[in-house]
Structure formats: C-alpha cells, structure tokens
C-alpha positions in Angstrom: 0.0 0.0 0.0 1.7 3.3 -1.3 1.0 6.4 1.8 -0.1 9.9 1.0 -1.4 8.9 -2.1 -2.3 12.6 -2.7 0.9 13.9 -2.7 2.2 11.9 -5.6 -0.2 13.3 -7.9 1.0 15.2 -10.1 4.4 15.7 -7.8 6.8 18.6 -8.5 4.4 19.9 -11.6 2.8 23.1 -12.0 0.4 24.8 -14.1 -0.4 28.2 -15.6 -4.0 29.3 -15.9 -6.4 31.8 -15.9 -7.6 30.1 -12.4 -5.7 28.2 -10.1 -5.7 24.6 -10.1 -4.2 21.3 -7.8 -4.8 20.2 -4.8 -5.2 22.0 -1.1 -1.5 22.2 -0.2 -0.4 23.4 -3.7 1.1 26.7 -3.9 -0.8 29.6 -5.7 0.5 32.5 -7.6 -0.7 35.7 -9.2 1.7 36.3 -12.3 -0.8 39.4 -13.3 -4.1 40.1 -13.5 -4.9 36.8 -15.7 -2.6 34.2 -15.5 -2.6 32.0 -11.8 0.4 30.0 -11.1 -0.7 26.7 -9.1 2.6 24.6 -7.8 2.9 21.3 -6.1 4.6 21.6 -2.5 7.7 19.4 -3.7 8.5 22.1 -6.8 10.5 25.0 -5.1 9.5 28.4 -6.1 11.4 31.7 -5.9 10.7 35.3 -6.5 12.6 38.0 -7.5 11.4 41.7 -7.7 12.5 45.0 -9.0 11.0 48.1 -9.5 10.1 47.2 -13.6 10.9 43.9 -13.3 10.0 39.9 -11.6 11.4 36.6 -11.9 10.0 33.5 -11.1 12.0 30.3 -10.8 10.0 26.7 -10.4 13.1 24.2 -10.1 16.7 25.1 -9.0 19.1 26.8 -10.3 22.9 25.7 -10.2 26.1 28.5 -10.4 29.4 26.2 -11.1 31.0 29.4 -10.3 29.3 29.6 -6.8 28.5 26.6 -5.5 28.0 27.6 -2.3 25.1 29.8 -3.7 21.3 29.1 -2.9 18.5 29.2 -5.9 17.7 32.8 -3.6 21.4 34.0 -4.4 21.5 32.9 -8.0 18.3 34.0 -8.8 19.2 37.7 -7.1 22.2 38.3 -8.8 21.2 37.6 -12.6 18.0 39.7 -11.6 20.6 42.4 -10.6 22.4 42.2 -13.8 19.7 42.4 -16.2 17.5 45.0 -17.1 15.9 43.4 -20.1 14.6 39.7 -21.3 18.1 39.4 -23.7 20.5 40.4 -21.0 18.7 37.9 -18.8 19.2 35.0 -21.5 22.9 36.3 -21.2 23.3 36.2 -17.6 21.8 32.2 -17.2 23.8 30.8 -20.0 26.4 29.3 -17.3 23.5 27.8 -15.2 22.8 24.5 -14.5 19.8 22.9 -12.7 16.7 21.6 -13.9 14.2 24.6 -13.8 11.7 27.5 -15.0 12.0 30.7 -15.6 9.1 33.1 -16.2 10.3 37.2 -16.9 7.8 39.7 -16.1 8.5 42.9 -17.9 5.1 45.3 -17.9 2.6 43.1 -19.1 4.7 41.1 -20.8 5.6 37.8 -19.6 8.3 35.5 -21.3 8.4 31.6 -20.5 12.0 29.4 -21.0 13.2 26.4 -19.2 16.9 25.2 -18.6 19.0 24.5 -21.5 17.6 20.6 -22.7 14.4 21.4 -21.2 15.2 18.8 -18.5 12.3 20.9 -16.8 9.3 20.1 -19.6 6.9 22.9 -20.6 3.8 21.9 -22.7 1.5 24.7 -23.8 -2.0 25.7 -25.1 -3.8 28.7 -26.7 -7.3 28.6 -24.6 -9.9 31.2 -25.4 -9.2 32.6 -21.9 -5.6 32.6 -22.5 -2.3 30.5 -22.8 -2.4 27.3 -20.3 1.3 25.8 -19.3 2.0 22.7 -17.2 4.7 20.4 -16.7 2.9 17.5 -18.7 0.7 17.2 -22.1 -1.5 14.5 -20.0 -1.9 17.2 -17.0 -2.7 20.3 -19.7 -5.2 18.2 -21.0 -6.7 16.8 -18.1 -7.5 21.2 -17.4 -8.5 22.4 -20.4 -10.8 19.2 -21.7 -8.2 18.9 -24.6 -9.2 15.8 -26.8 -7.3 13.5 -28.1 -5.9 14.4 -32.1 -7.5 11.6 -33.9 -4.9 12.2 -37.3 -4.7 8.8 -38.9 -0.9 9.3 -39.7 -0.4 10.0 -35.8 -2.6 6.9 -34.9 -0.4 4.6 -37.1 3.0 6.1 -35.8 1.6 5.3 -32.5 1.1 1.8 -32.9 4.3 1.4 -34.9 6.9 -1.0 -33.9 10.0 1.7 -34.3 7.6 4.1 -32.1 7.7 1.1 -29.3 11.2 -0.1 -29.7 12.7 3.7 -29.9 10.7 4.3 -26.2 8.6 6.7 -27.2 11.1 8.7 -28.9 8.6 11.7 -29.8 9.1 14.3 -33.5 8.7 17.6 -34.0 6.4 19.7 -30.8 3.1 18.8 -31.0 1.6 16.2 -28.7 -1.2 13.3 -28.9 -4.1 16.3 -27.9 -5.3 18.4 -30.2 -3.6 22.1 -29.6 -1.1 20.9 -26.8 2.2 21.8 -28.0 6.0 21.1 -26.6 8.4 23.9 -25.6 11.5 22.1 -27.5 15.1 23.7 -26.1 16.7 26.8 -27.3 13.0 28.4 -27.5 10.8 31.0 -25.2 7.0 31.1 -24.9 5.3 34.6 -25.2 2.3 34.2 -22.5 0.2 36.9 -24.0 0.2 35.5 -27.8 1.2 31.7 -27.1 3.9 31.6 -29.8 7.5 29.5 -29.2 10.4 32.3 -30.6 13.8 30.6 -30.5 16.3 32.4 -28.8 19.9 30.4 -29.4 21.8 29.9 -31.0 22.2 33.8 -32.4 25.7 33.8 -33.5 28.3 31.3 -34.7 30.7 29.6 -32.1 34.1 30.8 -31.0 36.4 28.4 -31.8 38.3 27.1 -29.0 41.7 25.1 -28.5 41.5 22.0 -26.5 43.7 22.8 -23.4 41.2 25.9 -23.0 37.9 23.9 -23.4 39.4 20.9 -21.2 40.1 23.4 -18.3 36.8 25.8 -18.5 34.6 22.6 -18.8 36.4 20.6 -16.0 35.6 23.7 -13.7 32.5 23.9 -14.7 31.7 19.7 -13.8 33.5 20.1 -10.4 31.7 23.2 -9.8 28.5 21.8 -10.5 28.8 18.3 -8.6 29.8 20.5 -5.7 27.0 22.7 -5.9 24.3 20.0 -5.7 26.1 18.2 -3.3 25.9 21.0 -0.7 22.0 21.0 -1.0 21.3 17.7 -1.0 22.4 14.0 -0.3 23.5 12.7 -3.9 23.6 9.6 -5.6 25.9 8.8 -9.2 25.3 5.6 -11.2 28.0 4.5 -12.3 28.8 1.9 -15.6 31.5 1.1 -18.0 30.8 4.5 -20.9 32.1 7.6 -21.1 29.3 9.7 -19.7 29.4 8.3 -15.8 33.1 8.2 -15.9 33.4 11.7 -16.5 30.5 12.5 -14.0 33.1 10.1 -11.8 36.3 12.5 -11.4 34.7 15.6 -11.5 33.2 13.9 -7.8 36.8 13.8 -6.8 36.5 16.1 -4.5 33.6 15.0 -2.7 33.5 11.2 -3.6 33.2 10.6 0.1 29.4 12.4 0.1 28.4 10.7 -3.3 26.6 7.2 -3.1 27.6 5.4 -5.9 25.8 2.8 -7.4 24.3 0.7 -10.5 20.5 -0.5 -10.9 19.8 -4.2 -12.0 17.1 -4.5 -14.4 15.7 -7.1 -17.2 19.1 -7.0 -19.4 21.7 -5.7 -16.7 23.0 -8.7 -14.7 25.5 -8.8 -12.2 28.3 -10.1 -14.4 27.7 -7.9 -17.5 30.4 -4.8 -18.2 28.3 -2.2 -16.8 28.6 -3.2 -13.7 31.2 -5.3 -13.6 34.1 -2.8 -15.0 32.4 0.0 -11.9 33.0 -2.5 -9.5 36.7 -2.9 -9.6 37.3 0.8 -10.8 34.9 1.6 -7.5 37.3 -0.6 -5.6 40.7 0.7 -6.9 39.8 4.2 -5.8 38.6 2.4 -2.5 35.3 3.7 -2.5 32.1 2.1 -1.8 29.9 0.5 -4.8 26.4 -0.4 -4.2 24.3 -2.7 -6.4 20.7 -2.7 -6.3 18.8 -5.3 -7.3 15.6 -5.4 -9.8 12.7 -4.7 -7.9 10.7 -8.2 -8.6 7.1 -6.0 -9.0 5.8 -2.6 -9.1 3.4 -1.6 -7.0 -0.2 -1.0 -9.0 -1.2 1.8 -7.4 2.3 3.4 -7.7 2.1 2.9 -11.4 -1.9 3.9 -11.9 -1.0 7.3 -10.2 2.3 8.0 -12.2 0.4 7.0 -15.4 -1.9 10.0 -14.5 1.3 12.0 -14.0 3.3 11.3 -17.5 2.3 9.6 -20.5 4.4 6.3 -18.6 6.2 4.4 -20.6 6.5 0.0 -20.0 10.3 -0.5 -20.0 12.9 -2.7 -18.2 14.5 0.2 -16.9 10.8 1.7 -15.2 11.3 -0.4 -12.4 14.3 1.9 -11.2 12.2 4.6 -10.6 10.0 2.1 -7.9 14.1 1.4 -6.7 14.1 5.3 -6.3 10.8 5.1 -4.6 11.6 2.7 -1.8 15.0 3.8 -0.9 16.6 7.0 -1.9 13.8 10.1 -1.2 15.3 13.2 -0.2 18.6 12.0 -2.4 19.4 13.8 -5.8 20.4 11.5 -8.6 23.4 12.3 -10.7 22.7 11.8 -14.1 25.0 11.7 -17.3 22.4 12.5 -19.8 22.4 15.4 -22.1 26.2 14.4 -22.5 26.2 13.2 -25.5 25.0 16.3 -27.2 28.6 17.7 -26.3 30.7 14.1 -27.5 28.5 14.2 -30.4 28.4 10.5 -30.6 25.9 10.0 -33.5 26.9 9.7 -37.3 27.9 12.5 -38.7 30.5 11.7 -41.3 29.1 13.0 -44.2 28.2 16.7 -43.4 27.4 18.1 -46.4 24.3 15.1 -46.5 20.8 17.4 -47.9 19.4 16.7 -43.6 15.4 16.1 -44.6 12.7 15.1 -42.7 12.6 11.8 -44.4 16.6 11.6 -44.0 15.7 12.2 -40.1 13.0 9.8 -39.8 15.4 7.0 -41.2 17.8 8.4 -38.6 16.0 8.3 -36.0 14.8 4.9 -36.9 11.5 6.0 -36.8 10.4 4.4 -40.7 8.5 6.6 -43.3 5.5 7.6 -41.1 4.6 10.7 -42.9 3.7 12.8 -39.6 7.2 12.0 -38.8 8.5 13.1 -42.0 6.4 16.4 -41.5 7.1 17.2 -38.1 11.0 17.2 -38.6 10.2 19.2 -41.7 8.2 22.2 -39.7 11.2 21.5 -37.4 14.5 22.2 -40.4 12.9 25.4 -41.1 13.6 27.2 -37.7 17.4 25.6 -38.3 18.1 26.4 -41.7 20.5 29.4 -40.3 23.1 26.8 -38.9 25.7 27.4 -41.3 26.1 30.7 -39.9 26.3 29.6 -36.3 28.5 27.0 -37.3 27.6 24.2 -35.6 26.7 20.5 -37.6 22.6 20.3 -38.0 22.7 16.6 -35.9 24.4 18.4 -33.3 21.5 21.1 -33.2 18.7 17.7 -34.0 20.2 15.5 -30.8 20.0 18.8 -28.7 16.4 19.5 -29.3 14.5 16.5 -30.6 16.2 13.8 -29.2 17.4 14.7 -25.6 14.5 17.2 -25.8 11.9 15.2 -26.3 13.1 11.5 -25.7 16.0 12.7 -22.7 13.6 14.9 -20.5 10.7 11.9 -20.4 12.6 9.9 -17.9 13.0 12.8 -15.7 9.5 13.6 -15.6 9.0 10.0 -14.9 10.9 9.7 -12.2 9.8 12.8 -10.7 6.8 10.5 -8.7 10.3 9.4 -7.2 13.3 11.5 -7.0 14.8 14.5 -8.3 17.1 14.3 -11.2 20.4 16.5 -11.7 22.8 16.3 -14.9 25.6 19.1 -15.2 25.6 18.7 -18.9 22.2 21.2 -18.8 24.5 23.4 -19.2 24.4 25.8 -22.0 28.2 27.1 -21.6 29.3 23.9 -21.0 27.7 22.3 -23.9 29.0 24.9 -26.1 32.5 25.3 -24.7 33.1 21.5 -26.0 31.4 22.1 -29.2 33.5 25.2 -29.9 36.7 22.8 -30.3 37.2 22.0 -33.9 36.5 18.4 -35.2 36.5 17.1 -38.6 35.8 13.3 -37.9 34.5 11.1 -34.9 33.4 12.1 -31.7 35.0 14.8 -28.8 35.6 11.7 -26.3 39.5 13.0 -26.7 38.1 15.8 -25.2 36.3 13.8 -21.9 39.7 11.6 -21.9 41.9 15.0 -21.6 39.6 16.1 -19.1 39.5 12.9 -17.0 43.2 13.1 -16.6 43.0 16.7 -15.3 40.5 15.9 -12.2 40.9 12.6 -11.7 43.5 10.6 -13.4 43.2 7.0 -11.6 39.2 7.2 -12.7 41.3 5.6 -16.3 42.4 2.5 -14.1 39.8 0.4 -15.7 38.7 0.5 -19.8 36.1 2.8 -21.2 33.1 1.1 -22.8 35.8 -1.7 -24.0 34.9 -4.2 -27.0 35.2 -7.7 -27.8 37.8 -8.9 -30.3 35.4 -9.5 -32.8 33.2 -6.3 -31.8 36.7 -4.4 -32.1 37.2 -5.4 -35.9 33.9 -4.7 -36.8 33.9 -1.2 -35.0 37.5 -0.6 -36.3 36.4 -1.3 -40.2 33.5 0.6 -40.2 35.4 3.7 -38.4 38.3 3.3 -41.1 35.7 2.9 -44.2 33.5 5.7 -42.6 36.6 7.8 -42.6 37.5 7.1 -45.6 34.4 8.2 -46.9 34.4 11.6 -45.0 38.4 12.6 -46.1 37.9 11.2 -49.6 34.9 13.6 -49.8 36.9 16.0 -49.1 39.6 15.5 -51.2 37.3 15.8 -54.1 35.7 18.7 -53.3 38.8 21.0 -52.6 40.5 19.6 -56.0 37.0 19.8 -57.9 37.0 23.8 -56.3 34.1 22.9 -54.4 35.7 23.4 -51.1 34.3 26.8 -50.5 36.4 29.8 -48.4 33.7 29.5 -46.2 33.7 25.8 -45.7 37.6 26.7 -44.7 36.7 27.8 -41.5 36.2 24.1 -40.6 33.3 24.8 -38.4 31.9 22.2 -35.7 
C-alpha cells in the first residue's frame, strides 16, 4: 500500500492558468491580473522583484562558479544584472539545474526552461488565454483537450519503431489536439502563445583544447559540488564515457556521493556495466552499491504515475520504484544530455541534404509521414546553422532527441526523486562544441579532461569491446573515414571546397 497517495499526484508539476488549479496544499500564484500559477509543495519556487521587473523560478538553479550559492542567491544576482529579457538569456547561459524561468517585464511575460528542457513545458492557446504545465497528460486533463485523432499520428503510435525507440517523440506537438511542446533553445510569449527561438544567435568561437578541457572541468566540479551541498547525492555509475566523467569531477567530494548501479531485465551482475564499476569503485577504495531489480511494481504506484506522465512499460521503469523505496530526499546524478557535447551519433558525411525523411530514417522512426512532416516544420527554424556554425545533428540531438526523448525519464521519475545532470549546461555544452573536429566524436576531449580531475578514474577501460566487436567497429570507423576525407579531397580539387567551408566549423 503506497501512503499519502495525494501527494504523488501530479508531484513537482505546476500549471499556468487563468484560475488556479491542484490540490489543497499546492502553492498559488498571481503572475498578473490573468494568469494564476498553481505549484505542487515538492516544486520549489522563488521570486525575484524590482522596481520594472519579476522573476519567477520553479526548479533550481545551479552557479558552477558559486557553488556555495542558494537558488535565492543565483536568482538575485542575474535579476541584478539584467534590465531586459536578452541580458537575462545572457546572464543564465552558465547555469545549470533543472528549472523554469518566467520574466515579467510590464505586461509582458516571457516563458524558458533550462538549456535541454530537462524541466518540460507543454503549452496551449485557450480562449481565456495561454495554459502551461509540466505535462501534455496534466494540460489536457484542465482544459478538456481531446485526443488528435490524425490517422498518420494513430499509425506512428502503434508502430513497432515508435515502441522499440521508447517513445522517442518528432517535432512539438503532442497526442491532444492544440497541446504543444516547448523544445530547447526556444521561449514562450504568454500573451500570444507563440514559441520564438532564442539560441543559437551567433556562430561559435572556436576554442583550442587545453582551454575547453580546463573551462569545462571547472564547470563539472563546480556543478557536482554545488548539488552536493544541497542535497544528499547519488551517481550511477557503468562502464561508458558519460558516468566516468561525471566520476572524477566527484573527486573532490567522492566521500558524500553514493555510488551505485541499478539491476534491471538486461543488466545482470556479471555484465560490463557493472562489472568494469566494481573494480574501478574498488581501486579508488570507494564504496559501490548494487541494487537489485525490484521483482514488481506496486499498482497503485504505477496507476498514479500513469496519471502523472504519458508512462512508458520499459525494463528500466522499475528503477524509478528502486528510487521510490529507498533513496527520497537523495538527488540523482545523471550523465544525460552528455552526448549532445561528445557528439556521438553519425555525422560523417556533413554536407548530407538533412530532410525530414533523411531524419526519420535516422531516428529509426520508418516513413511515417507525420514524422517526415514534423521534422520538416522543425529544419525550417534551423536552416541558419551554417552561420552559427555548428553541424545540424548536433542542433537535432539537442532538441529533438534529448529534448523530447531525454527529459521523459526525468519527468517519470519525478513520482520518485529528483534528477540532476551538469551537462544542462548551456556554456558547457558549447565550450566543447566550440573545439574544432572534422571526424569522430570529442571523447578525446572527456579523456583530456579525465586526466586533469581525476586521473586513476582511467584504471579500468572505457566502454571496451570484444575482439570480434573491435574489428567490426575498427572497419566501419576506417571505411567511414575514408568516406568523410575522400569527400573531401574531391571537393577542394573539384573547387568545391568553398572559403567559407575553410573555416572548418563544428
């Protein structure tokens, strides 16, 4: 039997309205004379005022520069610095957290949310105004939005690659009729309901890679140690790249940080995952905690977050009961988001025509043609990033994948625990994008950076391969490569090679 029922409903969401909404113990707040801000108790709030000015913060906010700063502190300080919406986009570039931010100017009110939109913002144009809330399901359930009954959107839901991909979602429009999704790098306007995107604005500064290496290592250690003063924190902990970097930059507080790994259906004791963690754990004589699968779920537990998300049926769901049962109160260190800044996807060919139907296939989600159309509406707010320099798959993993895909498991596991991953961070992101790369991924970049915080965290492989999965990786890489150069080749000695493809961009 799961307690105070009432208080998971709906936990750490809010909603914007033109009347307040939630339960008895909810927090309610006047934006202006329409708009009514209802929050759940476990979603901390913050205000800010000046004399033409207010910001509101739902979430926290994280300053690798301070760590020792409270959500109060950060959110005082920017508020101090800026005396317009652009200078305020300015001065939260190099915060972390997982959070909110509304900007009262007049009666102007601009909406934007942390840099992967970790913090999810779903939106509506009512007759009585523009409706927010943390979920599409929760929005609906509010304003009596009905389910969009488009035959295309039926099929894709029903489609094996929608299933097999978890729910991996195109494009921002939802499975209700006028619901949409803020995606990352956008803003809401609250008095016309339209999404503006706000970054990227200008091309990256190209950095070397001693500079990025020592500017993003602060910026991980800073981070970690910021969270780690407000809360008891927990890191998982496997064999790749993303946790081992998350690793050292805990050096200096590895005593406070519980590390661990989560059993599930398809991660046993004796595969790499946890395997490779367990002796690294034990070189650096630290504690390593493995948690087995929880052999059921709860019903109630799961009816009352299906009310809360769109819940998804996967191995790893049962985590989030783990969460339940034994770590509230803790803050759980995440590694997503990460690979935004490795860019670990295929990008070998860059001057590839990126469509909707090349994105579909890329996303493996088939030929569905509201898939096809939704990354189509989607390339035309991107088809400036030539000028800001930075590959188009770079821009799609930021905001449709890890946008859309990444944030769900936060928001499912919200019922549980809250989640914290220093990679939403818009400076950090774009320090390690701003190194130059013609070919493969940055994880030189995480292996510089591992040596400068922590360098024994390298005692045990990285994501290592099988003889035979070696070979078969190695070709590929070497025919992939050979592609990418070759291409090359020809262009510059066809003249194709532009002075403006010179600048060898990200």
């Amino acid at each position: 039997m799961i307690p105070n029922t009432e208080r998971l409903v709906y936990r750490r969401q809010f909603i914007i309205g033109t009347r307040y909404v939630g339960m008895d113990d909810w927090q309610r707040i006047a934006l202006d004379d329409r708009l009514c801000l209802s929050v759940h108790p476990d979603l901390q709030v913050v205000q800010s005022s000046r004399q033409n000015s207010q910001l509101t913060l739902l979430g926290y906010l994280i300053d690798p520069e301070h760590p020792e700063w409270s959500n109060e502190e950060i959110l005082h300080e920017i508020h101090q610095q800026c005396s317009s919406f652009e200078q305020l986009l300015e001065g939260v570039e190099h915060c972390g957290g997982r959070w909110i931010l509304l900007y009262k100017s007049g009666k102007k009110i601009k909406l934007f949310h942390d840099p992967c939109g970790m913090r999810q913002v779903f939106y509506s144009v009512q007759p009585d105004g523009v409706w927010c809330a943390s979920q599409a399901v929760t929005l609906a359930a509010y304003t009596d939005a009905k389910v969009d009954e488009n035959e295309d959107l039926r099929r894709f839901l029903q489609s094996k690659p929608f299933q097999s991909e978890e729910n991996l979602w195109p494009g921002d429009n939802t499975s209700f009729v006028g619901i949409k999704h803020l995606i990352p790098n956008h803003y809401l306007d609250m008095q016309s309901g339209k999404a503006e995107r706000f970054w990227p604005v200008a091309k990256l500064q190209l950095l070397a890679a001693e500079e990025a290496v020592s500017l993003a290592s602060r910026m991980l250690i800073g981070s970690i140690e910021a969270i780690a003063r407000r809360s008891e924190v927990m890191l998982p902990v496997t064999a790749g790249w993303d946790s081992r970097i998350l690793l050292a930059a805990s050096r200096k507080i590895s005593s406070q940080v519980y590390y661990y790994i989560s059993l599930h259906p398809g991660l046993e004791e004796d595969s790499t995952d946890v395997a490779i963690p367990s002796r690294l754990l034990s070189r650096l004589d630290l504690a390593f905690h493995i948690h087995p699968t929880p052999k059921q779920m709860d019903e109630q537990f799961v009816r009352i977050n299906r009310q809360n998300v769109q819940m998804r049926d996967l191995a790893k769901t049962r985590i989030i009961y783990q969460h339940y049962l034994h770590s509230q109160g803790k803050v759980n260190i995440s590694g997503n988001y990460s690979e935004i800044a490795r860019e670990a996807y295929y990008d070998y060919h860059p001057n590839r025509e990126v469509t909707g139907a090349f994105l579909a296939r890329y996303s493996k989600l088939g030929k569905n043609p509201y898939v096809i159309n939704s990354f189509d509406a989607w390339l035309k707010g991107i088809k400036d990033h030539e000028k800001w320099g930075i590959n188009p798959l770079t821009i799609f993993e930021w905001e449709q994948t890890y946008g859309n895909w990444g944030a769900i498991y936060s928001a499912e596991q919200d019922i549980a625990i809250e989640e914290f991953s220093p990679f939403n961070n818009r400076k950090l992101l774009s320090t390690l994008l701003s190194v130059k790369k013609n070919f493969g991924t940055r994880n030189f970049l995480y292996r510089k950076m591992i040596r400068q915080m922590w360098p024994e965290a390298l005692l045990e492989p990285i994501n290592p391969l099988s003889g035979p999965s070696f070979l078969k990786n190695a070709g590929k890489e070497v025919l992939r490569g050979g592609l990418y150069y070759g291409y090359q080749a020809l262009k510059k000695s066809s003249g194709l090679l532009t002075s403006k493809r010179k600048e060898e961009t990200t």
